[in-house]
C-alpha positions in Angstrom: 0.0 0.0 0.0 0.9 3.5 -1.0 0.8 4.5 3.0 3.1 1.8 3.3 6.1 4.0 1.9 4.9 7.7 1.9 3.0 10.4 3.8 0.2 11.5 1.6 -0.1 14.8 2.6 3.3 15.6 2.2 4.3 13.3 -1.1 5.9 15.2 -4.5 5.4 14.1 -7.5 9.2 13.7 -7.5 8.5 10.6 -5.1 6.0 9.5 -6.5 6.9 8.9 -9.9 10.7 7.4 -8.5 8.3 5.1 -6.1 6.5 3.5 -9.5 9.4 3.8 -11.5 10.9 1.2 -8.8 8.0 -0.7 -8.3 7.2 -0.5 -4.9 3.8 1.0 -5.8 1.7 0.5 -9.3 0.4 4.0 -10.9 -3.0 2.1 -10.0 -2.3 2.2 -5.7 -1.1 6.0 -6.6 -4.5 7.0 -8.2 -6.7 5.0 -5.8 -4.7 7.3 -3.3 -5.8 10.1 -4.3 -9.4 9.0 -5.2 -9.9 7.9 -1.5 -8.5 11.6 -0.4 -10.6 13.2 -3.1 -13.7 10.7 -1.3 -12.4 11.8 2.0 -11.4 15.7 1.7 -13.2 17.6 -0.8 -16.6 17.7 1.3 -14.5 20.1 3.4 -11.8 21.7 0.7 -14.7 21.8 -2.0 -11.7 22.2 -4.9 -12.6 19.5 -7.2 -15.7 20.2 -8.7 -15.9 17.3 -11.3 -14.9 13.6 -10.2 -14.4 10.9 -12.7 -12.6 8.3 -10.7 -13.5 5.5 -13.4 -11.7 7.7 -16.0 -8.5 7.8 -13.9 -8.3 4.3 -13.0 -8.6 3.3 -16.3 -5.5 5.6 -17.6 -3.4 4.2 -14.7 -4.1 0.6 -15.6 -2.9 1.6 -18.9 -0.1 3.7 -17.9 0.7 0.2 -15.6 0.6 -1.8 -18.7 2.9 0.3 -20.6 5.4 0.0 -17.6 5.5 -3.7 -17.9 6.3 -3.7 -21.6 8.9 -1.7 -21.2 7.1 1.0 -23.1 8.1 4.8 -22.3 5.7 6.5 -20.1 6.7 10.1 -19.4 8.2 12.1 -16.7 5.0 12.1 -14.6 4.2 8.1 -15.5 1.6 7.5 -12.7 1.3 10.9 -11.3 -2.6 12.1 -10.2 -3.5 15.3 -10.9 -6.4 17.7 -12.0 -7.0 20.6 -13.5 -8.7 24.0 -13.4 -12.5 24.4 -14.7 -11.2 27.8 -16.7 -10.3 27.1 -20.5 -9.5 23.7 -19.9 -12.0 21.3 -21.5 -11.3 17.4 -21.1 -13.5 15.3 -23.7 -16.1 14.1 -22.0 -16.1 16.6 -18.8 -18.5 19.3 -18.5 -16.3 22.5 -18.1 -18.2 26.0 -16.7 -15.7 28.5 -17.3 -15.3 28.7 -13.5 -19.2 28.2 -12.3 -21.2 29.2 -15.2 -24.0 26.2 -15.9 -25.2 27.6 -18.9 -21.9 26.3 -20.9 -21.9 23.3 -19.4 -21.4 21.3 -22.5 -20.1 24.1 -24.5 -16.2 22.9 -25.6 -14.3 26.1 -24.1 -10.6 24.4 -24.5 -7.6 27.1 -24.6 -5.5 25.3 -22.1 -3.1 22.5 -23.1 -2.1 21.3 -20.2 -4.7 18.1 -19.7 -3.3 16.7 -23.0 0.4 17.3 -22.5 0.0 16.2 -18.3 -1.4 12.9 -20.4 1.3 12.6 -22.6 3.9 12.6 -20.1 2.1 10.6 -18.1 0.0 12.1 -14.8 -3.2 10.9 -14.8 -6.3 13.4 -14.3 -8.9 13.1 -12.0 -11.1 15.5 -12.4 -11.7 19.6 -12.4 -11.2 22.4 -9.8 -13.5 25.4 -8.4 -12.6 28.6 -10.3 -14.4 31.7 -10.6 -16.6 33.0 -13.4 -14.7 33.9 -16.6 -11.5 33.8 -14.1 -12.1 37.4 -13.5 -12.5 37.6 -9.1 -10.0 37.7 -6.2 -11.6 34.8 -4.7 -12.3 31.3 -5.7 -16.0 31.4 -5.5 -19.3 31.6 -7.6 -22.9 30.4 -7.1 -22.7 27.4 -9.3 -20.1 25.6 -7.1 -19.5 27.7 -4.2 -16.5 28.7 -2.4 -13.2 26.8 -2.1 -12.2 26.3 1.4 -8.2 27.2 2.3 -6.5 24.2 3.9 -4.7 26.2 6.6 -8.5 28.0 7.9 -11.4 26.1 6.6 -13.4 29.5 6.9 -11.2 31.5 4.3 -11.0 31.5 0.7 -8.5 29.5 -1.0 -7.8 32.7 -3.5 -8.4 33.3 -7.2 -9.1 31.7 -9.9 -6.5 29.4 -9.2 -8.2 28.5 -5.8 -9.2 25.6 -6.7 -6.5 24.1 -7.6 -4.0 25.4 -5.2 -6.3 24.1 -2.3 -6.1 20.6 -3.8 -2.7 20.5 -3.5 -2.3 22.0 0.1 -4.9 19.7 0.9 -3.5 16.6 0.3 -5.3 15.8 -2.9 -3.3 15.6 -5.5 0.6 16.6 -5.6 0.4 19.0 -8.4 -2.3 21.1 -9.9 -3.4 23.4 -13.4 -4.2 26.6 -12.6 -5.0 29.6 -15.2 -3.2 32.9 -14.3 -4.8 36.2 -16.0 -4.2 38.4 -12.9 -1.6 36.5 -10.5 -3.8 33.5 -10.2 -1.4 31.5 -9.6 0.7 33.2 -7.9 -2.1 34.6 -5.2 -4.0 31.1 -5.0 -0.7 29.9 -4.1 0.2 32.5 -1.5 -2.8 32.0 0.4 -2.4 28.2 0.8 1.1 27.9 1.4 2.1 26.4 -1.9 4.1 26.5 -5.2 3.3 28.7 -7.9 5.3 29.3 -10.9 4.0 31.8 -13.5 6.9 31.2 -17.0 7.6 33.7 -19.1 4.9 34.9 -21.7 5.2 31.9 -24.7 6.7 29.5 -22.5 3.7 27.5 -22.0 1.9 27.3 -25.1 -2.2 28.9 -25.2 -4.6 28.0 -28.2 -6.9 31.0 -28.3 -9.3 31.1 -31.3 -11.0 33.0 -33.5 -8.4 35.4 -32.2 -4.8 34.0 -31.7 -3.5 37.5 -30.9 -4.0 38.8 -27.2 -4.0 42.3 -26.5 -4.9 42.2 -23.4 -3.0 41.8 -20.1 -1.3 37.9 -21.4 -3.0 34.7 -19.5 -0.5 31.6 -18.5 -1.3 28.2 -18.1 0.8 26.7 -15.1 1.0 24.2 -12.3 0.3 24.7 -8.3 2.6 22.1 -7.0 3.9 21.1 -3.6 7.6 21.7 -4.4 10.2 23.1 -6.9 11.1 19.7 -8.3 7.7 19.1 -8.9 7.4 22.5 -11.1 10.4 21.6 -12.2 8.9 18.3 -14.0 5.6 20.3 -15.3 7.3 21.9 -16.9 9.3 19.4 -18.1 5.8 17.9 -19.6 4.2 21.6 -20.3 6.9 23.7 -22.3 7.0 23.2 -26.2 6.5 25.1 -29.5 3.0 25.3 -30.2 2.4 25.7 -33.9 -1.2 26.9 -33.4 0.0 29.2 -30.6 2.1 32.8 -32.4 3.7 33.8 -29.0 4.9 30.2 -28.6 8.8 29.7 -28.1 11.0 26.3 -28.7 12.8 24.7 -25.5 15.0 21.8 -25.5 15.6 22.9 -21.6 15.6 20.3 -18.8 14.2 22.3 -16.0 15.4 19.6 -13.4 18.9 20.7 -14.1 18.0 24.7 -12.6 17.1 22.3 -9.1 21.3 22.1 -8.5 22.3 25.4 -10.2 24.2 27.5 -7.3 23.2 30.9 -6.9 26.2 32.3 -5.6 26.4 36.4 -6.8 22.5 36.6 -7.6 21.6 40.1 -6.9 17.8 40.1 -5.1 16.0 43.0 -5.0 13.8 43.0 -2.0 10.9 45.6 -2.5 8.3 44.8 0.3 5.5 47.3 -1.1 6.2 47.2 -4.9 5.6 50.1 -6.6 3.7 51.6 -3.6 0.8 48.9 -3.9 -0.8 48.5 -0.3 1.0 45.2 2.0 -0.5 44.0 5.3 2.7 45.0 8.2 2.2 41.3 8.9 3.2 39.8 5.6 6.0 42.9 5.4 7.0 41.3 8.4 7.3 37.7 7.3 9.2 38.4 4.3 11.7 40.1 5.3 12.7 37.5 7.5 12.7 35.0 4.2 14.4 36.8 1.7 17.6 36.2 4.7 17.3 32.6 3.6 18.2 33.6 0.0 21.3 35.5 1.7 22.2 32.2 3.5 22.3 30.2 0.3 24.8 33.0 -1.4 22.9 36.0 -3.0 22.8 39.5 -2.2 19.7 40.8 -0.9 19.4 44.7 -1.6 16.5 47.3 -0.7 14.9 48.4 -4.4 12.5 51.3 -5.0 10.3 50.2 -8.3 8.5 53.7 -9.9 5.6 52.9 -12.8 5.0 55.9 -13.1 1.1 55.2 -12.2 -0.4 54.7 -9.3 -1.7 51.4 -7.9 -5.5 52.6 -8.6 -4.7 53.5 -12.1 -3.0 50.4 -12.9 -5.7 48.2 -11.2 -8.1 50.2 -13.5 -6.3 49.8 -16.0 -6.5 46.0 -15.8 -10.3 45.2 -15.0 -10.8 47.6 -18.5 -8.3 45.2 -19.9 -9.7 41.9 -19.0 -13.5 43.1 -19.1 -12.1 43.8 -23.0 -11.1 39.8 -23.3 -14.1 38.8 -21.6 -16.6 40.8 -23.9 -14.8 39.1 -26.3 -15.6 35.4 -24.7 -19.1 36.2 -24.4 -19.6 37.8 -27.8 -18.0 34.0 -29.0 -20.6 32.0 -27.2 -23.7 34.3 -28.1 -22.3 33.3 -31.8 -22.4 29.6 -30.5 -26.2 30.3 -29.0 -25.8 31.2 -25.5 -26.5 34.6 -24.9 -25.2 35.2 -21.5 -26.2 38.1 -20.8 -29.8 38.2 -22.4 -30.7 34.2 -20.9 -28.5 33.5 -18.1 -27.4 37.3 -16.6 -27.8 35.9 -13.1 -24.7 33.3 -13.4 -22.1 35.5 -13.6 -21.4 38.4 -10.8 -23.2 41.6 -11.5 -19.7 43.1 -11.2 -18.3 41.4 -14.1 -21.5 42.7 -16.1 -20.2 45.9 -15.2 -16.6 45.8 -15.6 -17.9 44.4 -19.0 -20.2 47.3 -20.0 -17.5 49.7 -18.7 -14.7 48.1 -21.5 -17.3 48.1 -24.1 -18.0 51.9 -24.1 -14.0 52.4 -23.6 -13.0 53.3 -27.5 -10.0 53.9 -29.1 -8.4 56.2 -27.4 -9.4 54.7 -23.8 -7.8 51.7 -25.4 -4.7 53.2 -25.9 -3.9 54.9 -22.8 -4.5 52.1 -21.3 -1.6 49.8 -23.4 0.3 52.8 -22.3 0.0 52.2 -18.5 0.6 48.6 -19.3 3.8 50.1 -21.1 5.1 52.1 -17.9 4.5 48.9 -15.7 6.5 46.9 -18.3 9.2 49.8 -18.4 9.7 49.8 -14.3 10.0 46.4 -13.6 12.6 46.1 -16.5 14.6 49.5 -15.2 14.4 47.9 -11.7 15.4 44.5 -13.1 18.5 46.6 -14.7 20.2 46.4 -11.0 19.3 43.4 -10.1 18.8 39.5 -11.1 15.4 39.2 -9.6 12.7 41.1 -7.8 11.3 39.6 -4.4 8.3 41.3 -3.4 4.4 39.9 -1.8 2.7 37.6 -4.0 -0.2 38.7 -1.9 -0.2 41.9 0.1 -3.3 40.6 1.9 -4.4 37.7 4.0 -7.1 35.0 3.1 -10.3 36.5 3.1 -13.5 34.6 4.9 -15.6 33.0 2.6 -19.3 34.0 2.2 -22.3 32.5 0.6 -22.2 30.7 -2.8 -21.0 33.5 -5.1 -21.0 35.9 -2.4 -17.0 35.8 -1.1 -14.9 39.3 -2.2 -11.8 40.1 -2.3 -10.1 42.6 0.7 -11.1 46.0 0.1 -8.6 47.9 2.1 -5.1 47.3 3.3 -3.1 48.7 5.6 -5.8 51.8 6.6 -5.8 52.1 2.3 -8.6 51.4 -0.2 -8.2 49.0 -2.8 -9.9 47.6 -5.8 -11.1 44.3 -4.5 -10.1 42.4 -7.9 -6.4 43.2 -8.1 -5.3 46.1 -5.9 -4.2 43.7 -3.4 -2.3 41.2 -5.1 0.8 42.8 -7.1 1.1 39.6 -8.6 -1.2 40.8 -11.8 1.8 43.2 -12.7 4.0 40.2 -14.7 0.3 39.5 -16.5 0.9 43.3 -18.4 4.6 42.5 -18.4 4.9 38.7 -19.3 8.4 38.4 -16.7 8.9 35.2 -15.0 7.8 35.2 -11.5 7.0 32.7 -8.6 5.3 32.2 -5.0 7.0 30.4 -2.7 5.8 29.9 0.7 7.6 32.1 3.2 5.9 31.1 6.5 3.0 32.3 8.5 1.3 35.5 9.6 -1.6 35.0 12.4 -1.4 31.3 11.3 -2.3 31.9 8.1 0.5 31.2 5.1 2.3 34.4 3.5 4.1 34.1 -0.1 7.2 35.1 -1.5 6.9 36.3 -4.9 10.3 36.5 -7.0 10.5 38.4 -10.5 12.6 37.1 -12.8 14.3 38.4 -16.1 12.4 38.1 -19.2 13.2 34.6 -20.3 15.0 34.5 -17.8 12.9 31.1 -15.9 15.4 28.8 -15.7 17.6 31.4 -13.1 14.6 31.9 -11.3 13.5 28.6 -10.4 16.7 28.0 -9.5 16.7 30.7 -7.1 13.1 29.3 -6.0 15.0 25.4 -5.1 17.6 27.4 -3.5 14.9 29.1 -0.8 13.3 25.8 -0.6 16.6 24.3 0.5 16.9 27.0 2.9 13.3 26.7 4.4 11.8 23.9 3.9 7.9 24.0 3.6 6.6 20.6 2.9 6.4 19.5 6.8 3.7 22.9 7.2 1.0 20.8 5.1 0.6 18.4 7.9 -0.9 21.5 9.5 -3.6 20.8 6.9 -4.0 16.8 7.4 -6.7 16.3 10.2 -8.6 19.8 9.5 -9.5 19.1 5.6 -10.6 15.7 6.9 -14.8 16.0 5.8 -17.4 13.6 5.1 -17.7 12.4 1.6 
């Protein structure tokens, strides 16, 4: 038995694909693992949101097969996973676009990431809570409900990534797909003490049709994992040349390799409140007690003052109009398909997103403009700070985990630190690399009022295989993976 040999709560991927790999479990023990915890957990998590357990346990008895032939199986042979109800249609699976009923059976797919996680071997289980059209703070809507952070059961698990991330922290699965269109990834990890890597824009490849040309703030497909090697392997299975894709780039990179990469000289430049956007004193607080692990392991920290040139509630603005511009878009594409949202089914998608919406549709040229231009000056002060240094490390999150409210009624913080913010994004700087497309990551830093705080790190353009080298190197430093037994009895719920 699986429990034989490992701690659920705590296993990588990493382990478990060395642990098949050797035999001493079968692919099939792994995914009936996780199916029991899925059974066991989710009443209380509520991340997955579609189950097909027969599904799974059929692809690991053929991933089994293909191990006793000697056939190849991929880097992740055996591994369970799941993936985010956002773009990322399974055949077969009814996908929402994060809670939205009406598009139940309407194929939605822009992610790749359940067909290359196939090809190289992890096995999916199912979907995870999102929110509508990705666009909220919080992982929440009234089709589904909230999603439950591991560390406080009351809380939101954050984002459109929510889902996901809480799977991971919860001892679902060991790794996780996630959409990121406003620091997603990075926030939903934050705020459950996980793994987030965001790659550079083209990394991971995006089919996005009629329109293959984004002009709005650029949207990642990723993976929430439990630990750098375990990014380190998605992407592994997840980075390629995409012909369908324009902004896709070639990689013949082993991302394992960045794991032992020494980081000795790396300049860090620690900006606690980046570019003047509002931080809780406790998360301040908690960071700049990690970034001294990064000094430990033979980089410089340095204090760094980031100007955009904008303020925090212009850029914010600046990014709803954005998105609500991709959005209008999305809908417009499934009224052509026969579903008109907002004339038969207004009520399934946050009145706030209707007006967000409405705003970006009046917006015209012009508006249009100056708002590429803001998304300019944030691109042109990361780079001039990134000029001085190797890597930014700043708050994936500069709030804690809100508490969660009725179905589709959780939002996001709406003030920090005595200062008003824009409950979508003004809170969680992390949305900053979506105008930009740098590299950046969440690592967990430790705890604030026993709730988990997350280190974000900026990277170079391109520059991802530096940074998650940087990201292994803090791991070494401080350990995290022991914190998610904090999580084992508490997201124990009845199935």
């Amino acid at each position: 038995m699986i429990r034989d040999v490992v701690a659920p709560i705590t296993t990588s991927a990493a382990q478990l694909v060395q642990l098949i790999r050797s035999g001493q479990i079968s692919p099939t023990e792994a995914v009936e693992e996780a199916i029991g915890r899925v059974k066991v957990r989710n009443a209380s998590l509520n991340a997955v949101v579609h189950f097909d357990p027969q599904a799974a346990l059929e692809s690991a008895r053929g991933i089994e097969a293909r191990l006793r032939a000697g056939d190849p199986v991929g880097c992740l042979a055996g591994v369970p996973t799941v993936t985010t109800d956002l773009f990322s249609s399974y055949p077969g699976w009814p996908g929402t676009l994060g809670g939205i009923p009406a598009i139940r059976n309407i194929g939605t797919n822009c992610s790749l990431y359940p067909k290359r996680m196939e090809a190289a071997g992890a096995v999916l289980l199912g979907y995870t809570n999102s929110s509508p059209l990705g666009f909220t703070s919080v992982c929440d809507n009234r089709a589904f409900g909230p999603t439950a952070n591991p560390f406080d059961l009351t809380r939101n698990s954050g984002a459109a990534a929510g889902g996901s991330a809480a799977a991971v922290a919860g001892g679902l699965v060991p790794i996780a797909g996630a959409l990121d269109g406003g620091g997603w990834i990075r926030t939903a990890a934050a705020w459950c003490g996980a793994f987030g890597f965001q790659t550079s824009h083209g990394r991971i490849a995006r089919i996005t049709r009629p329109s293959a040309f984004e002009v709005s703030p650029f949207a990642y497909d990723g993976a929430i994992t439990r630990t750098v090697e375990d990014a380190a392997l998605a992407l592994n299975a997840l980075v390629g040349y995409e012909r369908e894709d324009p902004f896709s780039v070639a990689s013949g990179i082993d991302w394992t390799r960045a794991l032992t990469t020494a980081i000795d000289g790396c300049r860090i430049g620690f900006a606690p409140r980046l570019g003047g956007f509002p931080v809780d004193p406790g998360i301040c607080e908690v960071l700049t007690d990690a970034v001294a692990a990064l000094e430990a392991q033979g980089a410089r920290v340095v204090p760094l003052e980031i100007e955009f040139s904008h303020s925090p509630d212009e850029i914010s603005a600046a990014w709803r109009r954005m998105v609500s511009m991709r959005m209008s878009g999305a809908l417009n594409g499934l009224k052509r398909r026969g579903i008109d949202l907002a004339k038969d089914f207004r009520d399934q998608i946050p009145a706030d997103v209707w007006a967000s919406v409405e705003q970006a549709q009046s917006l015209g040229i012009a508006g249009m403009q100056r708002d590429q231009q803001i998304r300019t000056a944030v691109y042109d002060g990361i780079n001039r700070a990134l000029a001085d240094v190797d890597v930014i490390a700043c708050p994936s999150a500069g709030a804690p985990p809100v508490a969660n409210g009725s179905p589709g009624g959780t939002g996001g913080p709406t003030e920090v630190d005595g200062f008003n913010v824009d409950p979508v994004v003004g809170w969680c700087s992390g949305f900053l690399t979506n105008f930009s497309g740098h590299p950046s990551a969440s690592l967990p830093a430790g705890f604030a009022d026993g709730l988990p705080v997350g280190l974000q790190l900026i990277g170079q353009r391109h520059g991802d295989f530096p940074l998650l080298s940087i990201c292994a190197a803090f791991e070494a430093a401080r350990p995290w993976a022991a914190s998610y037994y904090r999580c084992d009895a508490r997201t124990i719920g009845v199935a």
